[in-house]
C-alpha positions as CSV (number, residue, x, y, z in Angstrom):
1,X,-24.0,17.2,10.1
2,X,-25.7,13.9,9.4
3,X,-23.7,11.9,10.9
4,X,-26.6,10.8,12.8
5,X,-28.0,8.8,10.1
6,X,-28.0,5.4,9.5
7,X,-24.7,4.1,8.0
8,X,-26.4,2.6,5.2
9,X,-28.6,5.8,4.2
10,X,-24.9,7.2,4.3
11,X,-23.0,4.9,2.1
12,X,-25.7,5.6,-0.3
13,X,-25.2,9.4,0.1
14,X,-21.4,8.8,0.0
15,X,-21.5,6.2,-3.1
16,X,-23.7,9.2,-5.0
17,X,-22.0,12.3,-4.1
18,X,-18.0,11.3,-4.3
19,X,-18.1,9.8,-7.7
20,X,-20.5,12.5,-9.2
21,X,-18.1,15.4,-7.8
22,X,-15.5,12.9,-9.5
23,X,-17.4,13.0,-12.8
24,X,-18.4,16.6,-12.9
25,X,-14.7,18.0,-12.2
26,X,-12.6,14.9,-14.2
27,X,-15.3,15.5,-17.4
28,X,-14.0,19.1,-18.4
29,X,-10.4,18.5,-17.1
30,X,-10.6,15.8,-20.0
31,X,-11.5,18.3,-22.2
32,X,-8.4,20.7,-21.5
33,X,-6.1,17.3,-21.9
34,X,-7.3,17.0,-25.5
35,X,-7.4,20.3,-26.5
36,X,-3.7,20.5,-25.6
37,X,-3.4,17.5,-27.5
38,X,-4.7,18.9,-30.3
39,X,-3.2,22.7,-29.7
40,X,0.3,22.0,-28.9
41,X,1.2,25.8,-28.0
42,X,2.6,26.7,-24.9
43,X,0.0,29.4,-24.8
44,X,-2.6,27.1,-25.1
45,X,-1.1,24.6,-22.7
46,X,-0.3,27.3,-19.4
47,X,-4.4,28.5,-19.9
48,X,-5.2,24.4,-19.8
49,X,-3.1,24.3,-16.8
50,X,-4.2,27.4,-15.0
51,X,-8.1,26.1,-15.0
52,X,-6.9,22.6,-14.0
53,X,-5.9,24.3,-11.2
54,X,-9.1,25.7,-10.0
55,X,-10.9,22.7,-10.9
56,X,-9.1,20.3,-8.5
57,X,-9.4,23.1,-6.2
58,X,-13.0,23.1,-6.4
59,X,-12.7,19.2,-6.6
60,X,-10.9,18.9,-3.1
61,X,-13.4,21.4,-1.4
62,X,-16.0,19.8,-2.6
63,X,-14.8,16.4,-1.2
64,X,-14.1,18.3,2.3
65,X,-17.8,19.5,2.4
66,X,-18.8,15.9,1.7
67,X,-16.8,14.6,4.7
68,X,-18.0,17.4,7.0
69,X,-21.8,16.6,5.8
70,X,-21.2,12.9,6.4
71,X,-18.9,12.1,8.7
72,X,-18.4,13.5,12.4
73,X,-14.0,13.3,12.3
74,X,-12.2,14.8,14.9
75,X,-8.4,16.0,12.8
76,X,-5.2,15.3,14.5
77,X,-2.9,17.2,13.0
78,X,0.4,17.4,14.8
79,X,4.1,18.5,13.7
80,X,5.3,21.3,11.8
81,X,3.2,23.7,10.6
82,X,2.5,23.7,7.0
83,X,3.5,27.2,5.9
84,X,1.5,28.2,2.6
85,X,3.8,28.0,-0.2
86,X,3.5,28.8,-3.9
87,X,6.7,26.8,-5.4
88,X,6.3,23.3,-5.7
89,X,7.1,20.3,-3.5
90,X,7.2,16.7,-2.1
91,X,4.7,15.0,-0.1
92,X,5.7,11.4,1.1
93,X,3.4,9.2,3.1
94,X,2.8,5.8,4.7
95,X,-0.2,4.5,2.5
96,X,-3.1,3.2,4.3
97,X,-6.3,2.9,2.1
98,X,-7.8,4.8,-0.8
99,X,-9.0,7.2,2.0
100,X,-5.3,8.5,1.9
101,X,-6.0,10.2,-1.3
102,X,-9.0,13.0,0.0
103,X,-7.7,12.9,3.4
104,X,-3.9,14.3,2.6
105,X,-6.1,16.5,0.2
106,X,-7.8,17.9,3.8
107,X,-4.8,18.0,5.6
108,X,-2.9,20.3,3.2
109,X,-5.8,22.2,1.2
110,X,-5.2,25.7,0.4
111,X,-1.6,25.6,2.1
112,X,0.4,24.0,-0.8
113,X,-0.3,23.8,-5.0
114,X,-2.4,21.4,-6.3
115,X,-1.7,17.6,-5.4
116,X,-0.8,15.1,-7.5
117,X,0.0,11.6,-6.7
118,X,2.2,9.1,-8.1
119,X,-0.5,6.3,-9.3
120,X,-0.5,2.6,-10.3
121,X,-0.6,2.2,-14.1
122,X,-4.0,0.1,-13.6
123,X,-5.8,2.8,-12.3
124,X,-5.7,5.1,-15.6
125,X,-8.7,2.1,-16.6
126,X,-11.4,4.0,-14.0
127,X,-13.9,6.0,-15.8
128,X,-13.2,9.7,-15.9
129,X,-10.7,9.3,-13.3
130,X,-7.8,7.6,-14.7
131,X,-7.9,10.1,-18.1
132,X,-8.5,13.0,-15.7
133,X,-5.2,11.9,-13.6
134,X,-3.5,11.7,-16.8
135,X,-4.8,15.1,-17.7
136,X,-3.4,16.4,-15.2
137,X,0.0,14.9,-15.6
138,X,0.2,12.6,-13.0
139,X,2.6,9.9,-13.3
140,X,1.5,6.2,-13.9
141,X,3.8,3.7,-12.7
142,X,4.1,-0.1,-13.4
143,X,5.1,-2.2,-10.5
144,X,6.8,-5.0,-11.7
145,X,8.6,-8.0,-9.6
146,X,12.2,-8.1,-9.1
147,X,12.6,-11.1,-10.8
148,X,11.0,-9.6,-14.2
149,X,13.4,-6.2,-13.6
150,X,15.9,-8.8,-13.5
151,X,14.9,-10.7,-16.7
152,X,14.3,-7.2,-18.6
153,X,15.9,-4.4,-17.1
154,X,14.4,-2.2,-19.7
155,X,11.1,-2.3,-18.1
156,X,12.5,0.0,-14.9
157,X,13.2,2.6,-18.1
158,X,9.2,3.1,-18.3
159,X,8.5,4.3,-14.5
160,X,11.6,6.3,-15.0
161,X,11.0,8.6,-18.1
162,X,7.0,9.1,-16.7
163,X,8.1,10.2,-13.2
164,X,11.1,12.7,-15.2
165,X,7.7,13.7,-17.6
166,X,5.8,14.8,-14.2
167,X,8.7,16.2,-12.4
168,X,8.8,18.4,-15.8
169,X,5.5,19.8,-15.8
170,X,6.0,20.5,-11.5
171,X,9.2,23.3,-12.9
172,X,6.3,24.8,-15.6
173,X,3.6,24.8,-13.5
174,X,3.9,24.9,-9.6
175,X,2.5,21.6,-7.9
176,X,2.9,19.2,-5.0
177,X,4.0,15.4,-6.2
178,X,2.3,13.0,-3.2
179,X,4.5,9.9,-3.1
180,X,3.2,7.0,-1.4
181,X,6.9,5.9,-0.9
182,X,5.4,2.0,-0.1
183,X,4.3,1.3,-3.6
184,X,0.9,-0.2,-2.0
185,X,-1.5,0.6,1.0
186,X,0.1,-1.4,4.5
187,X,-2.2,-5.0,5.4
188,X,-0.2,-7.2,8.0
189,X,-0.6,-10.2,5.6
190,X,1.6,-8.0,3.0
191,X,4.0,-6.7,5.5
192,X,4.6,-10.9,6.5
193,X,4.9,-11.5,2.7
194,X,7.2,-8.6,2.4
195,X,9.8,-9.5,4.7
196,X,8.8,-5.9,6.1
197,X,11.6,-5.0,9.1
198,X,8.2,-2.7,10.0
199,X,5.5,-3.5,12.7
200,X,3.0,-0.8,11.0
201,X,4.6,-0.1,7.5
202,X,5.6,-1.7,4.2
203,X,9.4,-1.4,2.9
204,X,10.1,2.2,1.4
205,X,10.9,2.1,-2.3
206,X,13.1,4.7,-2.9
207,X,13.3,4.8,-6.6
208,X,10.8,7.1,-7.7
209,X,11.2,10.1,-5.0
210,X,14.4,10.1,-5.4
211,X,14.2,10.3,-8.7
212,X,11.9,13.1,-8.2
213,X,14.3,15.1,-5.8
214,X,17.0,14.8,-7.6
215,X,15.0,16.1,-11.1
216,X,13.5,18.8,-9.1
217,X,15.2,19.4,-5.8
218,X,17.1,22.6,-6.2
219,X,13.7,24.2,-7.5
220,X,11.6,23.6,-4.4
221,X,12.5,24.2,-1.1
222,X,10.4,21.5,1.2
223,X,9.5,17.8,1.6
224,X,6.5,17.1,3.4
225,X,6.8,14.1,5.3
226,X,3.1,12.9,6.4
227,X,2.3,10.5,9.0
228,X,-1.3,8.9,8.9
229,X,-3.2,6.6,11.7
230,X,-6.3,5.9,11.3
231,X,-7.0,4.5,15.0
232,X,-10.5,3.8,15.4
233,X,-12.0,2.3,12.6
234,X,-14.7,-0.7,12.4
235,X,-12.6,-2.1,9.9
236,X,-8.6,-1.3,10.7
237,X,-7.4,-2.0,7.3
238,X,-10.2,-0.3,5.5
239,X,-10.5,3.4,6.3
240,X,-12.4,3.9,3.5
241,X,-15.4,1.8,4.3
242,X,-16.0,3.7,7.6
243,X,-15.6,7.0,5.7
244,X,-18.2,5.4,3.4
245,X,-20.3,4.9,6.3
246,X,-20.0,7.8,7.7
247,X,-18.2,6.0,10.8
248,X,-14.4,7.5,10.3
249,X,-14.0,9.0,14.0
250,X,-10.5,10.2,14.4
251,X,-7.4,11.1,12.0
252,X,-4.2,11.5,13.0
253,X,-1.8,13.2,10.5
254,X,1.9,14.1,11.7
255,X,4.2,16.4,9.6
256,X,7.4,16.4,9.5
257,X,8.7,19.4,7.6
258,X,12.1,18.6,6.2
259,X,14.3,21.1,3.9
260,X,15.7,20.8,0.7
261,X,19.3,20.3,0.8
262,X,22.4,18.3,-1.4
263,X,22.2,15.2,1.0
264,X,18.5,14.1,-0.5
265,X,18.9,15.5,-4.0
266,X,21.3,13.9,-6.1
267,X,21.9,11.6,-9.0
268,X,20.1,8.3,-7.7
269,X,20.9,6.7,-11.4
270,X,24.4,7.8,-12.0
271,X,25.8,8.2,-8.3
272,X,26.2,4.4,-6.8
273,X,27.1,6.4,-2.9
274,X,23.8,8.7,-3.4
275,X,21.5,6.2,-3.9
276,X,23.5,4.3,-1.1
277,X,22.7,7.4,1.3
278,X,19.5,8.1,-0.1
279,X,18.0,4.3,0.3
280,X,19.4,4.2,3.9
281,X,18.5,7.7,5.2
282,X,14.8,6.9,3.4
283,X,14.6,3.8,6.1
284,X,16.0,5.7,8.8
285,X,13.0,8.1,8.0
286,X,10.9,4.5,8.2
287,X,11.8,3.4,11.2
288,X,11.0,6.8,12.7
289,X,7.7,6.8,11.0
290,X,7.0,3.3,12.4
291,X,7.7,4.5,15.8
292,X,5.4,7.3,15.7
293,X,2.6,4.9,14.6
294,X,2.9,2.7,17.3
295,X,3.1,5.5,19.9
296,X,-0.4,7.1,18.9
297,X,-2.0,3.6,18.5
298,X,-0.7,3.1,21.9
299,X,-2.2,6.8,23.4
300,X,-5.4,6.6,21.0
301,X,-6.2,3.3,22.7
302,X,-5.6,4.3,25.7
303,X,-7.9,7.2,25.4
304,X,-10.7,5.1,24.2
């Protein structure tokens, strides 16, 4: 609706009206995290969990009303149709910019359980946020190199018990677990330092959703395999500058609706062939998703 404007009379309406929908939603969800602290009944604990509910829910509308006042997007959405489930489930998805975050919130609002995304440890530092993601009992990972896993195996423990500590509260208290499978939003200079076999991806790490699957796989019934392209930005790399703006044009979100079954839920710790299958199959799924990147960067160009 006022899209129109200027971008920088938008960025100012954006930087103003994202973080204080952050601050008034994240400030009482606080609240419920320490009074389950300090009440430790289960009682007390499914009442904090049942407003935390409605409280993201009001959070992700209100971020959808903010994009619809600001910026003039045309969705994409393409795939399998996302049926509206109660139970909880997996989302995985290529990882593109912070944008990811209220975007996959768009795509799926009202059709699946609250989200909640597997985070970087760093990130439980930004005010309100961070605690509010804890709150909420989202996992925090540490991302360490391979050569310190190597000096201190221990350290792979950490990201292990947190992700089995979420996966937990998903049984109690239905949810969706978003997995940016990557471990870091995609830049070309990353991919080259990565080694990535990928024109349009990073390498898949296939630790923590396995992990997930196999802790929770035979109590939900679909992964969500999400595609995102951002084709048309200003700045390719940085979808969330346009959206800022008010300049993000065009989304494109593919779904890929995949099933439950024995093949991707397994012991990825104890079972040396599962995690053989798993960690293959994941970059099969890769190379797919690469693929369908190209192809509507290829059409969306063409179209321009």
């Amino acid at each position: 609706m006022l899209a129109f404007l200027p971008s920088p009379v938008l960025l100012l309406l954006n930087c103003i009206l994202i973080p204080l929908n952050c601050v008034v939603i994240a400030t009482p969800i606080m609240l419920l995290g320490l009074i389950r602290i300090l009440i430790p009944l289960s009682l007390i604990a499914n009442l904090c969990e049942r407003c935390n509910f409605w409280l993201y829910r009001i959070w992700v509308f209100d971020n959808a009303m903010i994009l619809k006042l600001t910026n003039n997007i045309k969705w994409h959405i393409s795939g399998d149709q996302v049926p509206k489930i109660r139970k909880s489930c997996v989302v995985i998805s290529n990882h593109l910019s912070w944008a990811d975050i209220i975007i996959l919130c768009c795509v799926y609002r009202g059709r699946i359980p609250t989200t909640k995304f597997f985070m970087k440890h760093s990130l439980i530092y930004i005010p309100f946020v961070g605690l509010a993601c804890y709150a909420l009992g989202m996992p925090f990972l540490r991302r360490y190199s391979r050569e310190k896993l190597l000096k201190d195996p221990k350290l792979r423990n950490a990201d292990i018990e947190s992700t089995k500590k979420a996966c937990k509260r998903l049984v109690a208290n239905p949810s969706s677990l978003i997995n940016f499978v990557e471990g870091t939003r995609f830049t070309p200079i990353k991919a080259k330092l990565a080694r990535s076999q990928y024109q349009n991806l990073m390498p898949p790490k296939a630790a923590s959703v396995a992990i997930a699957l196999g802790e929770i796989g035979k109590d939900i019934d679909y992964v969500f395999n999400t595609t995102l392209v951002y084709p048309h930005n200003r700045y390719p790399s940085k979808p969330f500058i346009d959206l800022l703006k008010g300049r993000l044009k065009d989304v494109y979100a593919d779904i890929e609706l995949v099933n439950v079954t024995p093949e991707i839920s397994g012991d990825y710790l104890g079972d040396k062939a599962y995690k053989h299958q798993f960690t293959m199959h994941l970059r099969d799924v890769w190379q797919e998703k690469d693929q369908k990147i190209s192809k509507i960067l290829q059409d969306a160009a063409s179209q321009k």
